[in-house]
C-alpha positions in Angstrom: 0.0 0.0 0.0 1.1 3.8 -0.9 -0.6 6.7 -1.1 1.3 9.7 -2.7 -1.6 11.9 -4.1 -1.4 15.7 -4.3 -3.0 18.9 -4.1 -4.1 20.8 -0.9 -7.0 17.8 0.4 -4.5 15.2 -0.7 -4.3 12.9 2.8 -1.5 12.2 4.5 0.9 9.9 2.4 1.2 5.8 3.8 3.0 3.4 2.9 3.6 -0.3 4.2 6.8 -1.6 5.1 7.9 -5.2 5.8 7.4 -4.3 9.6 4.4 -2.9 9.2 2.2 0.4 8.2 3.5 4.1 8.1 1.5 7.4 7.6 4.1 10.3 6.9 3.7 14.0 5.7 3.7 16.1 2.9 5.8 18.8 2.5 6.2 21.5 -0.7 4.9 18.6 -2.8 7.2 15.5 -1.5 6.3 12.2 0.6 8.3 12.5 4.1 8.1 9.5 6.4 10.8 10.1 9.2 11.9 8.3 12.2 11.4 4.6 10.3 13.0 1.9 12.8 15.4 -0.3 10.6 16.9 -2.3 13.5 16.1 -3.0 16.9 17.4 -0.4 19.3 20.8 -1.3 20.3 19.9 -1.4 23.8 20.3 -3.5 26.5 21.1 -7.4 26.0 21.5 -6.3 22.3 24.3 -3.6 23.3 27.4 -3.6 21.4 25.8 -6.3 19.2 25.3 -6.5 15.7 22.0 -4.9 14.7 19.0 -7.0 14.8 15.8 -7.2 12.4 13.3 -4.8 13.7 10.0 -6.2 15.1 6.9 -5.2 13.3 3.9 -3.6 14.6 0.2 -3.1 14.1 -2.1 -0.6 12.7 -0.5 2.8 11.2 2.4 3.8 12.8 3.4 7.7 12.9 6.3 8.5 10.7 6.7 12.3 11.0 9.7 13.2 13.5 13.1 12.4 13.4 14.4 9.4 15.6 16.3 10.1 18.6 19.9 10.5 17.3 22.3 8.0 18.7 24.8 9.0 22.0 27.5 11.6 20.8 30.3 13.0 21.2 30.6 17.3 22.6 32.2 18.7 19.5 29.6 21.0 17.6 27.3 21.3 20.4 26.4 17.7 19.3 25.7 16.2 22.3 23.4 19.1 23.9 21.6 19.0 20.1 21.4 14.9 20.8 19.7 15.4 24.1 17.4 18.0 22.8 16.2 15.8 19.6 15.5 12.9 21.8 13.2 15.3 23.9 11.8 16.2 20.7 11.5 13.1 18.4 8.3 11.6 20.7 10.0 8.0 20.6 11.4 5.9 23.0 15.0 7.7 23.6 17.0 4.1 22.4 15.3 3.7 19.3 18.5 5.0 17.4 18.8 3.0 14.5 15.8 4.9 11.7 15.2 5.7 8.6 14.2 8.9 7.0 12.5 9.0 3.4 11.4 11.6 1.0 9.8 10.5 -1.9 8.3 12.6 -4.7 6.9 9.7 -6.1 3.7 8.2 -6.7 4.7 4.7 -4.9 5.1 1.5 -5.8 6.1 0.8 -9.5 7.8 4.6 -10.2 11.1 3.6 -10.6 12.7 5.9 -8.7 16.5 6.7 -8.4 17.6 6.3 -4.7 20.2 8.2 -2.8 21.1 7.0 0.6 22.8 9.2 2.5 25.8 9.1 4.8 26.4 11.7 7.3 29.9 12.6 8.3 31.4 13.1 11.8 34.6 12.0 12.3 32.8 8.6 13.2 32.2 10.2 16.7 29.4 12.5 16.1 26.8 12.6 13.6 22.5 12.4 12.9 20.1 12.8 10.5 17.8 14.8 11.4 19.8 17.8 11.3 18.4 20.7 8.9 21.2 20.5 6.7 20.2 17.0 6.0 16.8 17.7 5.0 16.4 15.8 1.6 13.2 17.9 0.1 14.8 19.7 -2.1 17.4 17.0 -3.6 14.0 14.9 -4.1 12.2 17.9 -5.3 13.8 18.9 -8.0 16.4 15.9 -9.0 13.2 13.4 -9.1 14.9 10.9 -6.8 14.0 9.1 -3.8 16.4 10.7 -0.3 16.9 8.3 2.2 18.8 9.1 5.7 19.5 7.3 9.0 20.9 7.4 12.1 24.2 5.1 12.8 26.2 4.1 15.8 29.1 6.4 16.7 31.9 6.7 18.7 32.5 3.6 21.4 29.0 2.5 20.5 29.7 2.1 17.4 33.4 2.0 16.2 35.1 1.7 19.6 36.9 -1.9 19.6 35.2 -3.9 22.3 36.4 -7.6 23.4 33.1 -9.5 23.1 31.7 -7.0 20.3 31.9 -7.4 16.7 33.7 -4.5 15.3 32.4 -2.0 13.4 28.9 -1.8 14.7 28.4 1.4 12.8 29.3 -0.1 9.4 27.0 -3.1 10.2 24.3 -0.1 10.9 24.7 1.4 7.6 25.0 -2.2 6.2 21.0 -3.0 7.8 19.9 0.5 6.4 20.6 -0.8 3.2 19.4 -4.0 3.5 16.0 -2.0 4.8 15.9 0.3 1.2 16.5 -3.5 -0.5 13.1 -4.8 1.2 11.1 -1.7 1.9 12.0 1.1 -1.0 9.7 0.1 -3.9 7.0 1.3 -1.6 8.1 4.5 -2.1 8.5 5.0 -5.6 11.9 3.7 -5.3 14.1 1.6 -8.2 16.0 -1.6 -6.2 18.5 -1.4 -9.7 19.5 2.4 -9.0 20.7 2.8 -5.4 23.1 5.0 -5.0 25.1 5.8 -1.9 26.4 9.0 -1.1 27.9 10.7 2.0 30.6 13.6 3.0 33.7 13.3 6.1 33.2 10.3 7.9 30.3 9.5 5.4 32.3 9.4 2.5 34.8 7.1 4.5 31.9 4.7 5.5 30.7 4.7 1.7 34.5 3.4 1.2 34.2 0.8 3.9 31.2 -0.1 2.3 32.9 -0.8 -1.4 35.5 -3.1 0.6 32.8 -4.9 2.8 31.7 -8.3 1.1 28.2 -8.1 3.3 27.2 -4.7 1.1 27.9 -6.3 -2.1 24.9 -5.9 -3.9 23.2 -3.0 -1.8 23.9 -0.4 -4.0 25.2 0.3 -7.7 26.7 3.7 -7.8 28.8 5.3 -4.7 29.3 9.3 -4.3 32.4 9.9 -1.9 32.5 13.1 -1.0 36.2 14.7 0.8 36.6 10.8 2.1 38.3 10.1 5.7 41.1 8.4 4.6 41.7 7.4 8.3 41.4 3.2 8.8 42.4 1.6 12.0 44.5 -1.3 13.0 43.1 -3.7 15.8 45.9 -3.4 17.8 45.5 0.5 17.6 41.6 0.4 17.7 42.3 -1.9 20.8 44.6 0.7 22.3 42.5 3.7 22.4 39.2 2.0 23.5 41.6 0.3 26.5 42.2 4.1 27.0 38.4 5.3 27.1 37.5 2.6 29.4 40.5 3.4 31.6 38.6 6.9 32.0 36.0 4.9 33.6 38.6 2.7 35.8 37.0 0.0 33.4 38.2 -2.6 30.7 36.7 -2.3 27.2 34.9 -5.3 27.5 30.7 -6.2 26.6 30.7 -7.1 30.7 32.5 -4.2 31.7 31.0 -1.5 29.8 27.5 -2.7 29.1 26.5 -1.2 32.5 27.7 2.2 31.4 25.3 4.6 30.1 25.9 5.7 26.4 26.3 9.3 27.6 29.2 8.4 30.5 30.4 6.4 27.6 30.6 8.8 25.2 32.3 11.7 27.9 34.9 9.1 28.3 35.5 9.0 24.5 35.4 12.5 24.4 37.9 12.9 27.4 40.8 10.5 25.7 40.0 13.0 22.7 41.0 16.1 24.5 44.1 14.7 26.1 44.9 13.7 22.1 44.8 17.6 21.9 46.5 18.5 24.8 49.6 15.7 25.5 50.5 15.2 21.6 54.1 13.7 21.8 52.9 11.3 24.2 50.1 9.9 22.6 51.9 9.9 19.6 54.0 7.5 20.8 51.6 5.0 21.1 49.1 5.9 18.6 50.8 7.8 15.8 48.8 10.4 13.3 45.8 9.1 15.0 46.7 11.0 17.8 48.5 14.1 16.3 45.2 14.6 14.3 43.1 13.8 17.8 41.3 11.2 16.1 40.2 8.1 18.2 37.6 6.2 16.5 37.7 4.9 12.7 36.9 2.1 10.8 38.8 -1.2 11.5 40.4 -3.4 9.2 39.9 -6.6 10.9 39.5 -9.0 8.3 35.9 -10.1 8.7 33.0 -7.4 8.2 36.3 -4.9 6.6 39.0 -7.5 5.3 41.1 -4.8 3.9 41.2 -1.4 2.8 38.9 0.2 0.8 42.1 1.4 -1.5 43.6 -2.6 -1.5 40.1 -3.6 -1.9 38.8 -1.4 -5.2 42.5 -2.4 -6.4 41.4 -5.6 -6.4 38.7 -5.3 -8.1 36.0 -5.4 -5.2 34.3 -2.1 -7.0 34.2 -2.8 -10.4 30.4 -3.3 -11.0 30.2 0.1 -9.0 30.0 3.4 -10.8 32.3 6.0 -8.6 32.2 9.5 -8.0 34.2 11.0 -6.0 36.3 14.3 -4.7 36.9 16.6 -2.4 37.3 20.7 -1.5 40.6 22.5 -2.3 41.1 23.8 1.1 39.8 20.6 3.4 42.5 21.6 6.1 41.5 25.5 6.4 38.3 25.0 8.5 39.8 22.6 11.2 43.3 25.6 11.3 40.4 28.2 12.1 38.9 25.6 14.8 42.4 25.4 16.2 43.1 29.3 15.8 45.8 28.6 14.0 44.4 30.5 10.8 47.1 33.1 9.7 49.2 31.7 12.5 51.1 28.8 11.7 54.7 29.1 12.2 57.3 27.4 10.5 58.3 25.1 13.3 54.6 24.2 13.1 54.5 23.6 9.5 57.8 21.7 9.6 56.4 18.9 12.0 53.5 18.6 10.3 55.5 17.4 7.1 57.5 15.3 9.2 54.5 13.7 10.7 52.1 13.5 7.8 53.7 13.5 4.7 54.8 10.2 3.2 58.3 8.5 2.5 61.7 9.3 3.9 61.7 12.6 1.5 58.0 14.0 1.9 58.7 17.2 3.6 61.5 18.1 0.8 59.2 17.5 -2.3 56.0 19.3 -0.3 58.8 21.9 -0.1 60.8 21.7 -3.5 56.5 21.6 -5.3 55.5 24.4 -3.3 58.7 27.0 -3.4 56.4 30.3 -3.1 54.3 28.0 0.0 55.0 29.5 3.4 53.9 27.9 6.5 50.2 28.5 6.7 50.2 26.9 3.1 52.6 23.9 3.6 50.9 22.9 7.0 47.2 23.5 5.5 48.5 21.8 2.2 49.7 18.5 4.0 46.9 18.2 6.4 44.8 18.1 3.5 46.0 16.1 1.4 46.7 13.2 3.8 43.0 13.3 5.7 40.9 13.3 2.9 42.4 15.1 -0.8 44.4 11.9 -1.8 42.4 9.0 0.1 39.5 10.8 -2.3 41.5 10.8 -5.5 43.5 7.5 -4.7 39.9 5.5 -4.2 39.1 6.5 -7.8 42.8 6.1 -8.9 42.3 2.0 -7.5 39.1 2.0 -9.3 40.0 3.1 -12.8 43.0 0.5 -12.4 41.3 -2.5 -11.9 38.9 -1.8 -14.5 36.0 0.1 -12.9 34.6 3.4 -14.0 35.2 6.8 -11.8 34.1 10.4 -12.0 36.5 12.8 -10.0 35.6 16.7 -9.0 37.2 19.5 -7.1 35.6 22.5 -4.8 37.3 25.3 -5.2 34.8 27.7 -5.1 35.4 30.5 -2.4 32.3 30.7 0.1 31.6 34.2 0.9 30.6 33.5 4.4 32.5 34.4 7.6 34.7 37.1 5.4 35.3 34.6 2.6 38.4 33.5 5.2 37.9 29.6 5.1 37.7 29.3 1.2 36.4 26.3 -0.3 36.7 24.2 3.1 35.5 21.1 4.2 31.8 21.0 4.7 31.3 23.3 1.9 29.8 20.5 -0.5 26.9 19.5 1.9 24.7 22.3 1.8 25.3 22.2 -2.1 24.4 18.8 -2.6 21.4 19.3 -0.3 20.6 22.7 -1.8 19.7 23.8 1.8 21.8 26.8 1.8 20.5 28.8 4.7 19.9 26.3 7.6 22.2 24.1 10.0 25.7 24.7 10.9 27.2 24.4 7.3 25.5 27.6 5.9 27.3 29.9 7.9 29.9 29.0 5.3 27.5 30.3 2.6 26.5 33.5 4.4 23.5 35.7 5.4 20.9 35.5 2.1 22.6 32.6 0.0 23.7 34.7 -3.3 22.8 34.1 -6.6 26.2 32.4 -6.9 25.5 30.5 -4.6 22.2 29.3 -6.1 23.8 28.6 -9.5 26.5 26.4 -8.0 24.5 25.0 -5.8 22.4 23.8 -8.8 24.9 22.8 -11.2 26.1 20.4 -8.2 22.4 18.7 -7.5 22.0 18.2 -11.4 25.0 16.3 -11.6 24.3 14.2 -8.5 21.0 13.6 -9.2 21.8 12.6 -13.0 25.0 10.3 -11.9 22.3 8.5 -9.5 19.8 8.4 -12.3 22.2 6.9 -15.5 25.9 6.8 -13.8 26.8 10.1 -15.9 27.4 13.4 -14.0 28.0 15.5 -17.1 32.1 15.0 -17.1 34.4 12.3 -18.7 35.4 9.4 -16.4 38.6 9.6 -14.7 42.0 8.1 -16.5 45.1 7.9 -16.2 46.5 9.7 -19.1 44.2 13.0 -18.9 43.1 12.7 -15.5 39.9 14.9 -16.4 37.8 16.0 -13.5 35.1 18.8 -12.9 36.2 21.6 -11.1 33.5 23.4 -9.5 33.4 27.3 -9.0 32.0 29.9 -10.2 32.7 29.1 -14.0 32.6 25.4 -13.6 35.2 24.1 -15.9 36.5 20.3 -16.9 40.6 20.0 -16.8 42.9 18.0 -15.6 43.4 17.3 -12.0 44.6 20.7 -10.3 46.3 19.2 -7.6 49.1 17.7 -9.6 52.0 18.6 -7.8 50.8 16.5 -4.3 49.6 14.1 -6.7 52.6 13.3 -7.7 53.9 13.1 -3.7 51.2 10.4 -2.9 51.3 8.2 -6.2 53.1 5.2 -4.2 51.5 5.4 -1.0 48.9 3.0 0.1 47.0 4.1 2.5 47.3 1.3 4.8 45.3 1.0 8.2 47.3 3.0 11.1 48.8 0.8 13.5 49.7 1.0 17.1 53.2 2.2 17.4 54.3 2.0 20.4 53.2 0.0 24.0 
């Protein structure tokens, strides 16, 4: 059953799941059904467990507000946000794992695209039902089906947990997709165009996901957006959850930890994050980059759900029936220097260890140096932090693709966003509100500025089309990536296709493999 009619009497849209009945709302034309359980909440004997089918109900269920987002971490304001959508979401407050759809179909038998959406986070915050997220517009006018959930983060989800599977947050997204596969046709939606797509953290998840054997299948196109290019270890992911349990005088084990509420839980993860920040050489000697880029939760590579990287794995040809786009922003660094009040600030003792630490071979530092000769330290230290967090994971996942075979689309950001003084340039986070088209709400359109320009609009535009059109035929509107031209889109103000403008570090990070960061020291 579906019901998508229009017009000002239209009633309220329904649909039938697998689990059961849902009665959603209609909004500037579209089918919205939010807050959609796709797993059992994660709660209790099923804590730290794989997600579970959800039970069905009777009668209509109500499918208008967002799900309680899952515990998170403080940075953002994410956890006070957290707290105030569970008040808000009129659920129970552990029914984490849900779907949000918006459809502007007429149900069953539309044939839909589908885009499943990621959110990012640094795999320790993160939710759907932030504005920025809203999907109406993307559905609106690209004629596609939105889909968003909620995932597991932080310890909950990615912290490494003896008695725990790893990766619970992969396995979420993994049971999200697995609910589109049974449930989507009922809203309009094609099960032979599902793309996934997702920014940050997100666009590292949609990574995993190429590299995981249990999404095979789920989806046939993949949008990577500024991927994470951070994988962990065991051994390190081990380390660092030994760490947040010790905050509790705990062991990271199912017994130990399962009395802890997910709040304490995640102020424990958020408390080994700040002493990242604050003791950096001796964290670093146990944990490496991890901790010089205060990162403590990432996928694993532990050779079950994630057997290897998502670079090894697309080399090998795990992504070859998968259509890729993917890129990132020009200046990914500048947003997290601003966070750090660093911008304009960086000196050259600064920008010095962070070539040391993050660039790659014996000789790194000298060739950033020797391809850079007008760079000065702001540049150098922006310029490396970039490019080994997320510009050349992005362009190596496609550069693994095209090699084994498979097809890639590759883009660059480099417009200049106008908000806050035009200072933070085209930074990361700039491609969400985009790709949404939601310009002027959430957190990300301070970037934009007050009364989103004309520009802004245009861009903004040009971006949905080509997402919208690679989810509906596998063709955003530029050649596929090579080898010999390397032709990707550059977005700005006078979009142009060239080849990749990022040569020079390119050319730094051809023979490095991204492997997972191990533990490197007791």
């Amino acid at each position: 059953m579906s019901v998508f009619a229009s017009g000002p009497a239209a009633p309220r849209p329904e649909a039938r799941t697998a689990a059961g009945a849902l009665r959603g709302s209609r909004e500037a034309g579209v089918a919205v059904f939010r807050g959609v359980p796709f797993a059992e909440p994660p709660v209790g004997a099923l804590r730290f467990a794989a997600p579970q089918p959800v039970r069905g109900w009777d009668g209509v269920r109500e499918a208008v507000s967002y799900g309680p987002p899952p515990p998170q971490g403080g940075h953002f304001g994410m956890d006070a946000l957290a707290r105030d959508a569970v008040g808000n979401s009129g659920q129970a407050a552990d029914d984490w794992l849900t779907v949000n759809v918006w459809s502007p179909g007429p149900g069953p038998g539309a044939g839909l695209p589908v885009m499943v959406w990621i959110q990012g986070g640094a795999y320790t915050i993160g939710m759907s039902g932030l504005p920025e997220y809203d999907g109406g517009r993307l559905a609106r006018e690209g004629g596609v089906v939105v889909v968003t959930f909620n995932y597991r983060v932080g310890l909950e989800g990615f912290g490494q947990i003896d008695g725990a599977p790893a990766n619970r947050g992969l396995l979420d997204q993994v049971a999200a997709l697995e609910w589109v596969r049974d449930n989507i046709r009922a809203f309009g939606g094609d099960l032979d165009r599902v793309t996934v797509f997702g920014q940050s953290a997100g666009g590292g998840s949609v990574a995993a996901l190429l590299a995981m054997p249990r999404a095979a299948g789920l989806f046939g196109r993949a949008v990577a957006q500024s991927v994470q290019g951070t994988f962990f270890t065991p051994e390190l992911a081990a380390g660092i959850a030994a760490a947040c349990a010790a905050e509790l005088g705990l062991k990271p084990t199912v017994a130990d930890l399962s009395a802890v509420s997910p709040a304490r839980l995640s102020a424990a993860g958020d408390a080994v994050g700040a002493e990242l920040g604050a003791g950096t050489e001796h964290w670093a000697d146990r944990w490496g980059r991890a901790a010089l880029r205060s990162i403590p939760f990432s996928p694993v590579v532990e050779g079950d759900a994630l057997p290897v990287t998502p670079w090894q794995a697309l080399a090998d040809g795990a992504g070859r029936d998968v259509s890729l786009l993917v890129g990132h922003t020009r200046h990914e660094q500048r947003l997290f220097t601003a966070l750090d009040g660093l911008l304009g600030q960086v000196t050259q003792e600064q920008a010095t260890a962070a070539l040391d630490a993050f660039a790659p071979g014996r000789d790194g530092a000298r060739r950033y140096r020797d391809g850079h000769p007008a760079a000065g330290p702001d540049e150098l230290y922006e310029l490396v932090h970039s490019d080994w967090l997320f510009r050349m994971p992005s362009l190596r996942l496609a550069e693994a693709q095209t090699a084994a075979g498979g097809r890639a689309h590759v883009y660059e950001l480099t417009w200049h966003a106008p908000g806050m003084g035009g200072a933070l340039g085209s930074c990361h986070g700039l491609d969400v509100p985009l790709v949404f088209g939601n310009l002027d709400r959430g957190q990300p359109a301070v970037l934009i500025g007050e009364d989103p320009s004309p520009e802004a609009e245009a861009l903004s535009a040009r971006m949905r089309a080509a997402w919208t059109a690679f989810a509906t035929h596998g063709d955003p509107g530029w050649p596929a990536y090579d080898t010999g031209r390397r032709l990707v889109q550059v977005y700005d103000t006078l979009p142009a296709v060239t080849a990749y403008p990022e040569e020079a570090s390119r050319l730094i990070w051809q023979d490095h493999a991204f492997p997972a960061l191990p533990l490197t020291g007791p």
